[in-house]
Backbone as JSON Lines, residues from 0, in Angstrom:
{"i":0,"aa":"X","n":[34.18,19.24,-47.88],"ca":[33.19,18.19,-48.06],"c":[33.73,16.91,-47.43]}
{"i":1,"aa":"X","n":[33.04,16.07,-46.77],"ca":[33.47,14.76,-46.19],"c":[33.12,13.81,-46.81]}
{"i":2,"aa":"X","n":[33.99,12.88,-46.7],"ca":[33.79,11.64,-47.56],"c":[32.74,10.77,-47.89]}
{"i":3,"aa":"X","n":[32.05,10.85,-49.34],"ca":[30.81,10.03,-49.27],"c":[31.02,8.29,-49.08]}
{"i":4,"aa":"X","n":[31.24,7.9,-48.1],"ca":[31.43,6.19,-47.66],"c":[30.29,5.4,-48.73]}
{"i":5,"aa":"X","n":[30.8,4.37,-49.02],"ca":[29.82,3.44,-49.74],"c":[30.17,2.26,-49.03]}
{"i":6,"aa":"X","n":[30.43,2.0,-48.07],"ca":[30.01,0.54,-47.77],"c":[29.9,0.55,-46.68]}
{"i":7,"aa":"X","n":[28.83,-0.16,-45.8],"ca":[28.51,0.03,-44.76],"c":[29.53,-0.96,-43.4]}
{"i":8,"aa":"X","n":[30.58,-1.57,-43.94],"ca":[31.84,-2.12,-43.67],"c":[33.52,-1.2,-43.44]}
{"i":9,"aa":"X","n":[34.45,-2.05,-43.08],"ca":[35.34,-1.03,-43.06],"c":[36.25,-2.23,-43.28]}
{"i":10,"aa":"X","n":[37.68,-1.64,-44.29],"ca":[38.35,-3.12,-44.34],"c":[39.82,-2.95,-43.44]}
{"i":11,"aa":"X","n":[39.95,-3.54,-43.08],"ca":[41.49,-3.63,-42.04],"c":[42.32,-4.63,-42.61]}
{"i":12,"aa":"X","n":[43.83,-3.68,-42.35],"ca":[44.82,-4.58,-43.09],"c":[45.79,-4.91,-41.94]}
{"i":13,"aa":"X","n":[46.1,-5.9,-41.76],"ca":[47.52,-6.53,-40.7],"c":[47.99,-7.26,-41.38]}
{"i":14,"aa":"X","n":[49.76,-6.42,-41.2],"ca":[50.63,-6.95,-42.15],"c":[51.27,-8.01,-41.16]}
{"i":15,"aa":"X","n":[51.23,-9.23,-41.77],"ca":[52.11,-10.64,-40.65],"c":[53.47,-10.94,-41.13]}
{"i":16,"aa":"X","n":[53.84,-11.34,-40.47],"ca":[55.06,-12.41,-40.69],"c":[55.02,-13.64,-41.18]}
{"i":17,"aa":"X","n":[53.86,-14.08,-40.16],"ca":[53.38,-15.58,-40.81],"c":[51.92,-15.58,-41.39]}
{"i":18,"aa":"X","n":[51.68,-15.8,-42.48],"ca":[50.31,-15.73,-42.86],"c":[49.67,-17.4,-42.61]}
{"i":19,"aa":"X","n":[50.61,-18.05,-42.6],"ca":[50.14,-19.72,-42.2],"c":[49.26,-19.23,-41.01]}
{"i":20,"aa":"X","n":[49.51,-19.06,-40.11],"ca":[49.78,-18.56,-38.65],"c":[48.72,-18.01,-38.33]}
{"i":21,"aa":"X","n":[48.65,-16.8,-39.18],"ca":[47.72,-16.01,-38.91],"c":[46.43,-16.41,-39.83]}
{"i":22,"aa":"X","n":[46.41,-17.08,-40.78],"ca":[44.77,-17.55,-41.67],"c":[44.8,-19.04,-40.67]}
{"i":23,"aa":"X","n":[45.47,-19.81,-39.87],"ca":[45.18,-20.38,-39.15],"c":[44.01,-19.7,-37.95]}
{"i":24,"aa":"X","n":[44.68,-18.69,-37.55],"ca":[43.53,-18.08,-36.03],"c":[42.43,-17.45,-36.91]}
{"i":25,"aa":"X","n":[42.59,-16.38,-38.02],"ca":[41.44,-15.68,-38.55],"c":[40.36,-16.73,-38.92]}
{"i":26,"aa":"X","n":[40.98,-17.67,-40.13],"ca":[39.98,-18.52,-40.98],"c":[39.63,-19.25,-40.13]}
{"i":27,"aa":"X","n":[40.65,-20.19,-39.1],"ca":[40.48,-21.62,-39.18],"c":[39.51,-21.66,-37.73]}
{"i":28,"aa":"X","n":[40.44,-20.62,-36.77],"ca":[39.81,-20.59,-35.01],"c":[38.74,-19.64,-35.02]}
{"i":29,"aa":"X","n":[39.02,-18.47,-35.98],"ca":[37.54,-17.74,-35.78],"c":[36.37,-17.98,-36.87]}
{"i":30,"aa":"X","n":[36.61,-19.12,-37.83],"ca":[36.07,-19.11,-39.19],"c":[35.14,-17.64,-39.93]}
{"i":31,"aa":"X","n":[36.41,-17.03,-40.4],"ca":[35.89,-15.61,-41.23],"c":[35.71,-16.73,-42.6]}
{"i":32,"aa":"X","n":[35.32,-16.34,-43.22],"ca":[35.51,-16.72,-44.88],"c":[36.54,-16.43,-46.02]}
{"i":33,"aa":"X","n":[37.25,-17.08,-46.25],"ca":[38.33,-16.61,-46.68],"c":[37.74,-16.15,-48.33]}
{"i":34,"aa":"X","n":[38.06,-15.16,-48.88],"ca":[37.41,-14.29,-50.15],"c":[38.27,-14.49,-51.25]}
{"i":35,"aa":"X","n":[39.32,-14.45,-50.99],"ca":[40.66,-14.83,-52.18],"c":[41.97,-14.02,-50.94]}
{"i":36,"aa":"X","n":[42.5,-14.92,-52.41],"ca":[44.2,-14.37,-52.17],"c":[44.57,-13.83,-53.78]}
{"i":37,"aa":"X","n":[45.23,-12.86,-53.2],"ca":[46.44,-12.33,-54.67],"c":[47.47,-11.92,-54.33]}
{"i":38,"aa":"X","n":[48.19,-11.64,-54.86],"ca":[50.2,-10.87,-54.74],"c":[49.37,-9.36,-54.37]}
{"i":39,"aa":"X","n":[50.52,-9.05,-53.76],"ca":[50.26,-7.68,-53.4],"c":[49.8,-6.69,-54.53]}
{"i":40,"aa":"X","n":[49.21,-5.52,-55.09],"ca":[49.43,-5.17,-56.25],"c":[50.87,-4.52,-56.73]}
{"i":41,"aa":"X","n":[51.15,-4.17,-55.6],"ca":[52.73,-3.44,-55.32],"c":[54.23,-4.75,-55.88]}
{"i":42,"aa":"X","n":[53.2,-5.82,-55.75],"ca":[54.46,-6.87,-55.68],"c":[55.12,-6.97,-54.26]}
{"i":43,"aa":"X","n":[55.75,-8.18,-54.02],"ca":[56.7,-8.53,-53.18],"c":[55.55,-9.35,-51.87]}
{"i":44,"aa":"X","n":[54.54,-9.86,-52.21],"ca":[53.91,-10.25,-51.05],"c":[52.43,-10.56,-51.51]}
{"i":45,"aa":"X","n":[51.91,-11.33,-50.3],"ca":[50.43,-11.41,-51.07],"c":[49.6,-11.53,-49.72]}
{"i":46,"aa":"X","n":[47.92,-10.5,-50.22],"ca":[47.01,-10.1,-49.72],"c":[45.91,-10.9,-49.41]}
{"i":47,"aa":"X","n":[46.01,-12.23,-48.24],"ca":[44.52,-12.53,-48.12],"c":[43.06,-11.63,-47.34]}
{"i":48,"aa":"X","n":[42.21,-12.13,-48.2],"ca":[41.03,-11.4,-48.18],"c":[39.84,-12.48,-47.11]}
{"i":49,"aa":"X","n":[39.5,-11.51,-45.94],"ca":[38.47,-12.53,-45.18],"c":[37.04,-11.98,-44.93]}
{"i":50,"aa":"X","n":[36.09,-12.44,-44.77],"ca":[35.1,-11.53,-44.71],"c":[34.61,-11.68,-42.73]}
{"i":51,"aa":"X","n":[34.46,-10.71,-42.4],"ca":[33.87,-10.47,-41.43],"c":[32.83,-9.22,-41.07]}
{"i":52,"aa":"X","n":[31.58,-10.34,-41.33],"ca":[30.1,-9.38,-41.12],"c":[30.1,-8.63,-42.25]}
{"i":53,"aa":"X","n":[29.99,-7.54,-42.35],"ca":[29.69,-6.65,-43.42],"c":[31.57,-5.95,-43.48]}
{"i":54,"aa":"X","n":[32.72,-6.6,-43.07],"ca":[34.18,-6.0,-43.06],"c":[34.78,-7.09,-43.93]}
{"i":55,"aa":"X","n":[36.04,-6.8,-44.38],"ca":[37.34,-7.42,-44.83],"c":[38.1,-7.2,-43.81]}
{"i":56,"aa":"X","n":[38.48,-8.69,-43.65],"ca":[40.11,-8.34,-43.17],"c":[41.02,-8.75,-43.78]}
{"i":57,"aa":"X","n":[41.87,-7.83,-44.41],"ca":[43.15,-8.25,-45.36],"c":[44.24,-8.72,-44.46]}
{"i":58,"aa":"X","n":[44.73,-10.03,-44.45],"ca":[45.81,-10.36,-43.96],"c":[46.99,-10.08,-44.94]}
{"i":59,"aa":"X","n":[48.01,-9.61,-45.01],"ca":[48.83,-9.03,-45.55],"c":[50.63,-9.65,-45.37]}
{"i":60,"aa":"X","n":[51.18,-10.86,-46.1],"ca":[52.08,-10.52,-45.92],"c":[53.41,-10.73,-46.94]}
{"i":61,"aa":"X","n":[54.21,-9.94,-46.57],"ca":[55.45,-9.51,-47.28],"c":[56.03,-10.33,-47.54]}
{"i":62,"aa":"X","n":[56.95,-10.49,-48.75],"ca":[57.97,-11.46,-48.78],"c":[59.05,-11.73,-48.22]}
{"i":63,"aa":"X","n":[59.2,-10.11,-47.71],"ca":[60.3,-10.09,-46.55],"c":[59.54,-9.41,-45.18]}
{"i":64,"aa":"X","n":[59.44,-10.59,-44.23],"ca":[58.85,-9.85,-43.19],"c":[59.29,-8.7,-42.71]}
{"i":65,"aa":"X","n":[58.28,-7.93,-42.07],"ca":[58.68,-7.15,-41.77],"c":[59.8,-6.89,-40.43]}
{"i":66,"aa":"X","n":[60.93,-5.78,-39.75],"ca":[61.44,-5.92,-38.59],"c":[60.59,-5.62,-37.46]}
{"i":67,"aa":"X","n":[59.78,-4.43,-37.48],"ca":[58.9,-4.09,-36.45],"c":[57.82,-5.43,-36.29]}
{"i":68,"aa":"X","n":[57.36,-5.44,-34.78],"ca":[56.22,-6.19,-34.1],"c":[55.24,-5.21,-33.24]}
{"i":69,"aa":"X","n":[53.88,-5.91,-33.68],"ca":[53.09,-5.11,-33.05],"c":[53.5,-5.43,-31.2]}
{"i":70,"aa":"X","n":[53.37,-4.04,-30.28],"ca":[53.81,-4.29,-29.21],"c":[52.9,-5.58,-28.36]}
{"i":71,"aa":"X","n":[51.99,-5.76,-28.94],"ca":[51.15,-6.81,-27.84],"c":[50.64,-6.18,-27.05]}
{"i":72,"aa":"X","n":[50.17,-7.67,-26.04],"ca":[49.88,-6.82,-24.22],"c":[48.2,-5.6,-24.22]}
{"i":73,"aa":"X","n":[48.18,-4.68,-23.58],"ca":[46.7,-4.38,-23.41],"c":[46.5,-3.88,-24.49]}
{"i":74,"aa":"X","n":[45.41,-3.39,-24.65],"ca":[44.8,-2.32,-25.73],"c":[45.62,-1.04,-25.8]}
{"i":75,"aa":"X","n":[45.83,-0.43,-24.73],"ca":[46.33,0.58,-24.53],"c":[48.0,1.05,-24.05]}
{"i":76,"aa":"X","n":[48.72,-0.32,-24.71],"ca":[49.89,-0.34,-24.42],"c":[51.02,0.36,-25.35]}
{"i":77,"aa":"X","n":[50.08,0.98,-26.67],"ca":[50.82,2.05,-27.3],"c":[49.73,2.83,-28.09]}
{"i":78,"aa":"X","n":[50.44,4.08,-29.0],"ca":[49.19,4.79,-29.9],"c":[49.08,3.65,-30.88]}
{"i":79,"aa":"X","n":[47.96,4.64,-31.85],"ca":[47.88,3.79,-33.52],"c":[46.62,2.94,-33.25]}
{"i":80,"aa":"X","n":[46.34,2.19,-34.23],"ca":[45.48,1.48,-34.43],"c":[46.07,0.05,-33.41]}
{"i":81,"aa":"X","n":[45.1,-0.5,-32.48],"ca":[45.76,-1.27,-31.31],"c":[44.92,-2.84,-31.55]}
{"i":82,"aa":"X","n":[43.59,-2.47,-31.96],"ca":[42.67,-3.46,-31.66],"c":[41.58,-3.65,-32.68]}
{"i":83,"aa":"X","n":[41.08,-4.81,-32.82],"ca":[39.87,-5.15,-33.86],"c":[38.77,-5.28,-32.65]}
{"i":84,"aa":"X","n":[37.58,-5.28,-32.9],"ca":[36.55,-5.89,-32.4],"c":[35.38,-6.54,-33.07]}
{"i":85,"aa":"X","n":[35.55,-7.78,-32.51],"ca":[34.51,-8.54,-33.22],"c":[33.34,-9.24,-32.56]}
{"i":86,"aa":"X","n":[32.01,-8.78,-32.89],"ca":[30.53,-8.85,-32.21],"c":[30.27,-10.37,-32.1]}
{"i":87,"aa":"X","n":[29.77,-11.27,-31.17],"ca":[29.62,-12.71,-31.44],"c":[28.37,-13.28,-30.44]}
{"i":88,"aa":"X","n":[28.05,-13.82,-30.1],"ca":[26.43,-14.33,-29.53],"c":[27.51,-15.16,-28.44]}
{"i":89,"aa":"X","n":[28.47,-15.89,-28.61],"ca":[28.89,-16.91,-27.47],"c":[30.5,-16.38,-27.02]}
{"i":90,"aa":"X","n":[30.34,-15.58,-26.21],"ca":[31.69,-15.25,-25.79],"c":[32.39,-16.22,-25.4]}
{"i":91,"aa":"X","n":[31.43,-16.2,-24.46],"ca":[32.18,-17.6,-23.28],"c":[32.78,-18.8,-23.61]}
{"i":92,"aa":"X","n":[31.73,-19.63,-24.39],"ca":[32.55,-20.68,-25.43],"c":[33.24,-20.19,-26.68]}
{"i":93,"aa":"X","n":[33.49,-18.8,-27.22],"ca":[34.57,-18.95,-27.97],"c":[35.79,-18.41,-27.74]}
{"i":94,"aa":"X","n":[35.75,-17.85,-26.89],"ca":[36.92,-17.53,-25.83],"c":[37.95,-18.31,-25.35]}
{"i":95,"aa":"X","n":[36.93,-19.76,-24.65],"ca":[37.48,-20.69,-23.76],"c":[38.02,-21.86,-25.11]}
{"i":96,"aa":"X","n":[37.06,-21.7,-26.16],"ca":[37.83,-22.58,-27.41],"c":[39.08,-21.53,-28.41]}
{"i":97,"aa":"X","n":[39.44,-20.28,-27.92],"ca":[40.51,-20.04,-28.52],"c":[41.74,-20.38,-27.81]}
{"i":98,"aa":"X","n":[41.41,-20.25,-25.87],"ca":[42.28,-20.17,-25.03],"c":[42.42,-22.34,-25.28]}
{"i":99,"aa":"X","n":[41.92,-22.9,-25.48],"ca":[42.28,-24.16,-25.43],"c":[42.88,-24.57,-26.86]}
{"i":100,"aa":"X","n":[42.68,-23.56,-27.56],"ca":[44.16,-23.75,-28.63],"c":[45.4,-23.27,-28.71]}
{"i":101,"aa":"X","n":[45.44,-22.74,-27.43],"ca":[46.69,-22.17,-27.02],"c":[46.89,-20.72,-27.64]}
{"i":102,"aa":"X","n":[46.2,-20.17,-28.15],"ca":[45.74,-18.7,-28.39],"c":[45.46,-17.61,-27.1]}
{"i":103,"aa":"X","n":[46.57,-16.82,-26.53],"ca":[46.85,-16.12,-25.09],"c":[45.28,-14.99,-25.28]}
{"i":104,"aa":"X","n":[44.97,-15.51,-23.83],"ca":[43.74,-14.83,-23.23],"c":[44.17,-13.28,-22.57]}
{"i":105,"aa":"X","n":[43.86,-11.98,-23.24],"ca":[44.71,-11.21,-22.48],"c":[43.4,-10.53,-21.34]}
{"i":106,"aa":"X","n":[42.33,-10.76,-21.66],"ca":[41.29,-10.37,-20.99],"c":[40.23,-11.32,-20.42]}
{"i":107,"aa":"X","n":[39.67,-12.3,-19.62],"ca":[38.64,-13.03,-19.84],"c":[37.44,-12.32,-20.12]}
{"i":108,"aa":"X","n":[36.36,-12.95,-20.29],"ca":[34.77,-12.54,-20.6],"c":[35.1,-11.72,-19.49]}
{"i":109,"aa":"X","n":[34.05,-10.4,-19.42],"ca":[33.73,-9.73,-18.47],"c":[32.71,-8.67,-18.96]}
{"i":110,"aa":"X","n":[31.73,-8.2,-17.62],"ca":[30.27,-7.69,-17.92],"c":[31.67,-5.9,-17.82]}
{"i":111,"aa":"X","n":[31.04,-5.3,-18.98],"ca":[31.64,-3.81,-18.81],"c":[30.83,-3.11,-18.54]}
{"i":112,"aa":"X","n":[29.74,-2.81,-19.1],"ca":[28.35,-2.5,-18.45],"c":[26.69,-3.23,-18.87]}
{"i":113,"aa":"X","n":[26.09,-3.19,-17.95],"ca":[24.77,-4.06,-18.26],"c":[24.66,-3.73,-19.31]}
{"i":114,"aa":"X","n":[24.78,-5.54,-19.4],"ca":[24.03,-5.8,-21.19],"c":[25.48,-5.89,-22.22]}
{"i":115,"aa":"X","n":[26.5,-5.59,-21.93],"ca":[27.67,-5.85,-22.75],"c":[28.78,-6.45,-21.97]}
{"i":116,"aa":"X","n":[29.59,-7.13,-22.57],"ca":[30.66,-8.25,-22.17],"c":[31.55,-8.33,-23.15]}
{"i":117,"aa":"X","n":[32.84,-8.26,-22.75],"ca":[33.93,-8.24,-23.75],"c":[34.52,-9.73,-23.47]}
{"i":118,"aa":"X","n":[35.91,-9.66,-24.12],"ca":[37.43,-10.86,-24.3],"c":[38.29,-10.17,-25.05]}
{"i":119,"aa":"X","n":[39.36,-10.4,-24.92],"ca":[40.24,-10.04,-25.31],"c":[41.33,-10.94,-25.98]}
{"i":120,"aa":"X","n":[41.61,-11.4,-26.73],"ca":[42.65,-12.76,-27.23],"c":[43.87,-11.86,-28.04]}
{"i":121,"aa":"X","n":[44.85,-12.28,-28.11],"ca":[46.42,-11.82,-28.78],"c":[45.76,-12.99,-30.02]}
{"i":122,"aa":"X","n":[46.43,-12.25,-31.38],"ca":[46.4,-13.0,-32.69],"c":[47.63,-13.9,-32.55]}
{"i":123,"aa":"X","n":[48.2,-14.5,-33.7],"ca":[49.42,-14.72,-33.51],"c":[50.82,-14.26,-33.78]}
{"i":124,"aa":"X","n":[50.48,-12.45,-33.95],"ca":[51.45,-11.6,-34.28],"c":[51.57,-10.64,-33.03]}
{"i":125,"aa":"X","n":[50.5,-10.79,-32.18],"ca":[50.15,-10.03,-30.78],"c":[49.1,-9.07,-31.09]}
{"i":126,"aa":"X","n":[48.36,-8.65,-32.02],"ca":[47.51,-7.6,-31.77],"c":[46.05,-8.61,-31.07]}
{"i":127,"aa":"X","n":[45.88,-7.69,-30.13],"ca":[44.34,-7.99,-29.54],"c":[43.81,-7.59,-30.32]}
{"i":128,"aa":"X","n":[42.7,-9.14,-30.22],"ca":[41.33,-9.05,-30.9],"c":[40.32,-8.86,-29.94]}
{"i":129,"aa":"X","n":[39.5,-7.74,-29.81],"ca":[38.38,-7.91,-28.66],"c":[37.31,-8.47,-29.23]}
{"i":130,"aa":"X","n":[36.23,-9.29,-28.46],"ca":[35.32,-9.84,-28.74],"c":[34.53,-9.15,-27.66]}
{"i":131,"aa":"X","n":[32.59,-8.92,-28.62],"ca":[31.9,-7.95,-27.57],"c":[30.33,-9.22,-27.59]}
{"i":132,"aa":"X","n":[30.33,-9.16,-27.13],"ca":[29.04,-9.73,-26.6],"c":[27.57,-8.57,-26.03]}
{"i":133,"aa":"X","n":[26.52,-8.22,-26.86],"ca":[25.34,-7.61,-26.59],"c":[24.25,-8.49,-26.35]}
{"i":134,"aa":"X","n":[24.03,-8.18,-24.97],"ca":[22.87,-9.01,-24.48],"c":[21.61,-8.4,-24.48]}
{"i":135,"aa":"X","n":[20.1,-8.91,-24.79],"ca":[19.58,-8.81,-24.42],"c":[18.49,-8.05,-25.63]}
């Protein structure tokens, strides 16, 4: 039997180093909504909660950072979970207002096929965030 899903969302967790850092680009440059914060339930760290569209994104971090880094660089520069994507009406200006906060552009806007347009931006732990643009 396969899993009966109840929410028409999906929640993603990225564990940071810096959560300043990182609820700076999520909350502040992409304004998600921030939902709460709590300690991990595990202990040793604490879980912010953001809302995006009908998703969570749990920013996650430890009291002791972690040693591993996500590799950065393209989408496809290792296995695993590599990339978020997030749907938006203004690529172009929010692209060019992440890249003018000094937030690394790893892709500019570009048409992938009629009627859709991506971006690509590094968080501030390195995972690309793609941004998709549906026209029309």
């Amino acid at each position: 039997m396969t899993p009966a899903i109840t929410d028409a969302g999906l929640d993603l967790g990225i564990v940071v180093a810096d959560a300043d850092a990182a609820l700076a680009f999520y909350r502040d440059a992409l304004g998600l909504e921030l939902l709460g914060s709590n300690p991990l339930p595990t202990g040793g760290g604490t879980m912010h909660r953001l809302r995006c569209g009908a998703s969570t994104l749990k920013i996650v971090a430890p009291d002791t950072p972690p040693d591993g880094r996500a590799p950065g660089g393209t989408l496809f520069a290792a296995t695993g979970l590599r990339y978020l994507t997030i749907s938006v009406t203004n690529i172009d200006e929010a692209v060019a207002a992440l890249a003018a906060a000094g937030h690394p552009v790893v892709r500019e806007p570009v048409d992938i096929v009629p009627g859709a347009r991506i971006a690509i931006v590094s968080d501030p732990e390195g995972n690309p965030v793609e941004f998709l643009q549906m026209q029309g």
